[in-house]
C-alpha positions in Angstrom: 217.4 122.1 99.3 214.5 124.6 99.5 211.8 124.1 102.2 208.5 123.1 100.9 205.9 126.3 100.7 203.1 125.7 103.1 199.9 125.9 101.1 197.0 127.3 102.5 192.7 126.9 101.5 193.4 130.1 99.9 195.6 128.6 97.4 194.0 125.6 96.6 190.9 126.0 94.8 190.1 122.1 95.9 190.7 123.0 100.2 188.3 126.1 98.7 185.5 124.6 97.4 185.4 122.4 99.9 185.6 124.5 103.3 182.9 127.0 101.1 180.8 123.8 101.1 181.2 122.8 105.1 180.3 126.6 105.5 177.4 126.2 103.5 176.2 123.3 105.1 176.8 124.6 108.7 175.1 127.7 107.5 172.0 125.5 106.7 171.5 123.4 109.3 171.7 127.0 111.5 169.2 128.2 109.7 166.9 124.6 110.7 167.9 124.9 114.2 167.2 129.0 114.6 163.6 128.4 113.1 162.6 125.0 114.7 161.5 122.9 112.4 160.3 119.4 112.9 161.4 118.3 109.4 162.9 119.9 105.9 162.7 117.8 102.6 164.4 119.4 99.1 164.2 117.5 95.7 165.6 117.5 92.4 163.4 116.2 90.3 166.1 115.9 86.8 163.8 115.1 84.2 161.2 118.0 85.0 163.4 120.5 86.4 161.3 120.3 89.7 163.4 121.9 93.1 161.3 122.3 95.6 161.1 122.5 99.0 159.2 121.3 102.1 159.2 122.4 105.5 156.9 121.1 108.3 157.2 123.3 111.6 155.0 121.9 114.3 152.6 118.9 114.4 151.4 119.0 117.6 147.8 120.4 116.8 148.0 117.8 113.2 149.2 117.4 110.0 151.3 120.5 108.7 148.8 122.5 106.0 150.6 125.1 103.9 150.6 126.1 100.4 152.7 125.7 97.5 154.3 129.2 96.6 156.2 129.3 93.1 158.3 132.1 92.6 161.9 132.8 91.2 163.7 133.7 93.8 167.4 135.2 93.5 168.9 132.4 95.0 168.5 128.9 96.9 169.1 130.4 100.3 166.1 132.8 99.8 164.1 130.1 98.6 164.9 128.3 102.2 164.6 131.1 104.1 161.3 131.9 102.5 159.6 128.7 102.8 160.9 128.0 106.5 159.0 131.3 107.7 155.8 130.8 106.1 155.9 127.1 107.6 156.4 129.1 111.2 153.9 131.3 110.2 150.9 128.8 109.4 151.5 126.8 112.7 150.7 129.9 114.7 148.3 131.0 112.0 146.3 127.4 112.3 146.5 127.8 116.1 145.3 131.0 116.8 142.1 130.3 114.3 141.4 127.2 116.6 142.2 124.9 113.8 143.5 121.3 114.3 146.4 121.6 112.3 150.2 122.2 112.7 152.0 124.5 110.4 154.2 123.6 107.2 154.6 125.1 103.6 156.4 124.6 100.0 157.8 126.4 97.7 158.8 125.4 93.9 162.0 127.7 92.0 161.2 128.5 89.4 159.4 130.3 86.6 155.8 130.3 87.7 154.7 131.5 84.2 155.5 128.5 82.3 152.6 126.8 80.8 154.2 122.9 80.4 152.9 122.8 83.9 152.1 119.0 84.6 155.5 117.9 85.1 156.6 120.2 88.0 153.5 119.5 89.8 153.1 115.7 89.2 156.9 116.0 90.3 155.5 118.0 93.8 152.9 115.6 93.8 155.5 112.7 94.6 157.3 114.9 97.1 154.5 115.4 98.8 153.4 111.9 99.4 157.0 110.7 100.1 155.9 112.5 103.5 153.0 110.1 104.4 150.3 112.9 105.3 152.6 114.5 107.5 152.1 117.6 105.6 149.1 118.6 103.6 149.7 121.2 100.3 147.1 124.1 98.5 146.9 126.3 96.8 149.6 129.9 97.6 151.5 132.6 95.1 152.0 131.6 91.5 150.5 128.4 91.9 146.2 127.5 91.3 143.1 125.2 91.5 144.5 123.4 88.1 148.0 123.0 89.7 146.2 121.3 92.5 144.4 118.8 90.1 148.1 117.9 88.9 149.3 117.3 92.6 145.9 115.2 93.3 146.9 112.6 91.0 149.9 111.6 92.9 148.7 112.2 96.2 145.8 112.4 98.5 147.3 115.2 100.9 146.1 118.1 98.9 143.3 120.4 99.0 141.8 123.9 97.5 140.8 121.5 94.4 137.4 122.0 91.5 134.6 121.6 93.0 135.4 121.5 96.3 136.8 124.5 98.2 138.6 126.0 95.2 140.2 129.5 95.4 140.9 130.5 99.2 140.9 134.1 98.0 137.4 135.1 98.5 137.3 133.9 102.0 140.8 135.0 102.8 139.7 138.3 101.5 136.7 138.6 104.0 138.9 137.5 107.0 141.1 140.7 106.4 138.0 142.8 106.0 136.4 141.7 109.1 139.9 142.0 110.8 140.5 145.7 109.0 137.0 146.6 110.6 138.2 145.3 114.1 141.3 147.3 113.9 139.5 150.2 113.1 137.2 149.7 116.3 140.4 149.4 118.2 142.0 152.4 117.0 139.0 154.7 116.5 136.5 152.9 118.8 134.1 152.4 115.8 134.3 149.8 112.9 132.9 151.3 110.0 134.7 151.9 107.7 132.4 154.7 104.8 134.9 157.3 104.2 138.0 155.7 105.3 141.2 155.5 102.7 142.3 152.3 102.2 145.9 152.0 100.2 146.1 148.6 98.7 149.2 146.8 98.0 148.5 144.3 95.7 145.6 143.3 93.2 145.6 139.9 93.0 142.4 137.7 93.8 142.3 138.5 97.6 143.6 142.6 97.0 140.6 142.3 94.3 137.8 140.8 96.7 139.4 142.7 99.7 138.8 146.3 97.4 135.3 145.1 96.4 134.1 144.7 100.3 135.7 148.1 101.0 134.2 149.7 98.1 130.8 148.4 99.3 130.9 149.6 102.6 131.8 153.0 101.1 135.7 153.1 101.9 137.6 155.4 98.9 140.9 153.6 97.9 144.0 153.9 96.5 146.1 150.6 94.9 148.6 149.5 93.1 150.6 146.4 91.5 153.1 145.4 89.2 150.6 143.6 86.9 148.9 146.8 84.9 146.2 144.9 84.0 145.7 143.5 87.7 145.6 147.4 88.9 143.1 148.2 86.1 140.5 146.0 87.3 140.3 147.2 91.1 140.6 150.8 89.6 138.1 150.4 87.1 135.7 148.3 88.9 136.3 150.0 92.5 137.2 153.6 91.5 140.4 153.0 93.1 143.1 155.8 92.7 146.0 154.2 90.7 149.5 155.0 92.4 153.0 153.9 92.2 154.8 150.4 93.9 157.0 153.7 95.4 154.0 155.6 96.1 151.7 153.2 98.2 154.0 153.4 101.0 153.4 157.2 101.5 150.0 157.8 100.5 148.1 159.8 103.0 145.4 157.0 104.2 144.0 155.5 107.2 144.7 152.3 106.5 147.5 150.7 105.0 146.5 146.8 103.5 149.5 145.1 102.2 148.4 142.4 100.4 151.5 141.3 98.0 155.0 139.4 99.4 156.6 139.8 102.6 158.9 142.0 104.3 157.5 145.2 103.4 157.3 146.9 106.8 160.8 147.6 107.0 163.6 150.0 108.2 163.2 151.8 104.9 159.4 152.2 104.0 158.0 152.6 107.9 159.7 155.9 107.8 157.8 157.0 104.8 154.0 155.6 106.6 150.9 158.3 107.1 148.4 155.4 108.4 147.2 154.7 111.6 146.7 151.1 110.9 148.6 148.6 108.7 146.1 145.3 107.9 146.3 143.3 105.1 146.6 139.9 103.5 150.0 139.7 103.1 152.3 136.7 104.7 155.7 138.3 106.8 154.7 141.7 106.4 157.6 142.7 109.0 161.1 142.1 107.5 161.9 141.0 110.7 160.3 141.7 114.4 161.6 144.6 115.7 159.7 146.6 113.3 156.7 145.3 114.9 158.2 147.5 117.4 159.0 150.3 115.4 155.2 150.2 114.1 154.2 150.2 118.0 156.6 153.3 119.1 154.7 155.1 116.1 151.6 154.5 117.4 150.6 152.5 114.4 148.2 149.4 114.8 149.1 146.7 113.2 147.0 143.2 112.9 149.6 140.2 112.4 149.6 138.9 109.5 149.0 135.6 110.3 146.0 136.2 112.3 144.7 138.7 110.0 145.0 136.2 107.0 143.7 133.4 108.1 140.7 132.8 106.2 142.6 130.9 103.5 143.5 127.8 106.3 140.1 128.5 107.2 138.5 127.6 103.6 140.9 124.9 102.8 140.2 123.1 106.3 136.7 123.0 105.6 137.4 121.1 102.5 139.0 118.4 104.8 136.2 118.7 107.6 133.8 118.9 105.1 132.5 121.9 106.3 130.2 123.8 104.2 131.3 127.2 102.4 128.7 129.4 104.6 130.5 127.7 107.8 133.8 128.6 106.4 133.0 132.1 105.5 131.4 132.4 109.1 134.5 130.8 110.8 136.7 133.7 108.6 134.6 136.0 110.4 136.0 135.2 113.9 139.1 136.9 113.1 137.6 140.4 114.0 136.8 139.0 117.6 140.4 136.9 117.6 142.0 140.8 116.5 140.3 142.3 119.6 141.7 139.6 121.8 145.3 140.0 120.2 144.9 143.8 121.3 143.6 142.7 124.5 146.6 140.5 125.2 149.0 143.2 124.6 147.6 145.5 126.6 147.7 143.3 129.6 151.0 142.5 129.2 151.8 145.8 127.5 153.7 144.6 124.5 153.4 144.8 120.6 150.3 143.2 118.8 152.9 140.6 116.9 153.8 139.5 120.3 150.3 139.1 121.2 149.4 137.3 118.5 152.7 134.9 119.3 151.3 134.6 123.1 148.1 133.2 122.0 149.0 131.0 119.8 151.9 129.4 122.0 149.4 129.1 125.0 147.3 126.7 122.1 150.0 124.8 121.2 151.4 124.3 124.9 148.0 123.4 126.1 147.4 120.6 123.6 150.7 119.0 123.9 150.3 118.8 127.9 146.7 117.0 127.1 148.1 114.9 124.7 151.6 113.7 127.4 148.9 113.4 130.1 146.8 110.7 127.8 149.4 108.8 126.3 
């Protein structure tokens, strides 16, 4: 009689599928516990198509405010991975502006161009309230002001809407112009900026308002974009010098403003940078944090994003303060003297801007929770 033959999870496609699913799901919850998150909701929403996803960092200043970012992203892990660093990002972006709020974000898969659009967001809508205001939604990437309107009518917990505080863009754009201006005074000891070059990356609304100030103070620019007609408009209205999405990185400039997605500074296009600063509206410029390092050993200033940006939090908090747009815009203009103090920080403690930036924001944080143990 023949011994039976051992089988192995290589031979059975059922053993398979399911040890590639434990793997998965191990492989998830690693990626909850390596970016400390407070909670993480995903729904599938059948009927719609809606998947989205929401991740709430850190409460401890308030309620999580983020955006809604739609974008089709290669895969579901991206779309995680993605949503749970921008989350990160607006809890130390809403604590180093001084803002009462803790950090979360969302993100919908999907084609952002489709123009049925009230299902998906009624859909988000839902999934946002199922969260009881412990995270508050706007406006981000591929999403707008009449998305917002469809989120409003299943839930309170949203904001950027008509006739209130509307498009962040304009404000956001300002905040990176006064934080541009204090990295120049940083690097060259003045902040004016007539005659500097400015390469753009990205002409969307806050590239767009972002080339208009610079224009007007008499910076010459270069830009570019993926949308033709987006790059048109800052190079017709702002005598911009169209280039390349290849080209921007190696443009011979002063300043480099990124201004599109994330995880541009990289291994790869750092190499190819002839600025002394990089500043711009762009969330997770560094692909990861060691080329915040890289950028230091070159000598290159660098405002963190989330500092930089900020202006956006700062326009859609005033619609739930009910703060008025000239106190907004005035708040947005903190960020040059929050900049100085990043660069302050790390020169004390002689360590990269990024770092800085982190520093502050964790001193915040830490400080408000030890008031709030010592009351309750």
């Amino acid at each position: 009689m023949k011994a039976r033959v051992k089988s192995s999870a290589s031979s059975s496609p059922a053993l398979s599928r399911a040890s590639a699913k434990k793997e998965e799901a191990t492989a998830l919850f690693a990626l909850l516990e390596e970016h400390e998150h407070e909670q993480v909701s995903l729904v599938y929403e059948p009927s719609s198509g809606y998947r989205g996803i929401i991740a709430i960092h850190d409460t401890t200043l308030g309620p999580a405010l983020g955006g809604t970012r739609f974008w089709h992203y290669a895969n579901d892990r991206d779309a995680l991975i993605d949503c749970l660093r921008l989350a990160r990002g607006m809890t130390y972006k809403a604590a180093v502006a001084g803002l009462n709020l803790g950090g979360g974000k969302s993100v919908i898969i999907g084609d952002n161009k489709i123009r049925n659009r009230e299902p998906i967001f009624r859909a988000h809508g839902r999934h946002v309230k199922a969260l009881g205001g412990r995270y508050i939604t706007a406006e981000d990437v591929g999403t707008s002001v009449g998305d917002m309107e469809f989120i409003k009518a299943e839930t309170d917990h949203v904001t950027g809407l008509i006739g209130k505080s509307g498009d962040p863009s304009p404000v956001t754009a300002f905040g990176v112009y006064r934080g541009i201006k204090a990295c120049a005074k940083h690097h060259y000891g003045d902040d004016g900026l007539k005659g500097k070059t400015v390469a753009i990356q990205g002409c969307g609304h806050v590239g767009y308002y972002l080339a208009d100030l610079l224009y007007k103070e008499g910076a010459q620019l270069f830009a570019t974009d993926i949308d033709a007609t987006k790059l048109k408009a800052v190079v017709d209205d702002f005598r911009a010098k169209p280039v390349s999405a290849e080209e921007i990185y190696s443009v011979e400039a002063d300043i480099f403003a990124p201004c599109a997605l994330g995880g541009i500074i990289n291994d790869e296009t750092i190499p190819q940078l002839k600025v002394a600063i990089v500043a711009g509206g762009a969330n997770n410029q560094l692909a990861e944090e060691r080329h915040g390092d890289m950028l230091e050993q070159r000598g290159i200033t660098y405002a963190p994003d989330y500092v930089i940006n900020a202006g956006g939090l700062v326009n859609v908090n005033a619609e739930l303060e009910g703060w008025t747009m000239e106190r907004a815009r005035n708040k947005a203009g903190e960020i040059y003297e929050t900049i100085l103090m990043v660069f302050d920080i790390a020169a004390e403690e002689r360590m990269p801007s990024y770092r800085a930036a982190d520093r502050l924001a964790e001193r915040r944080i830490a400080a408000i929770a030890k008031v709030r143990q010592n009351f309750v």
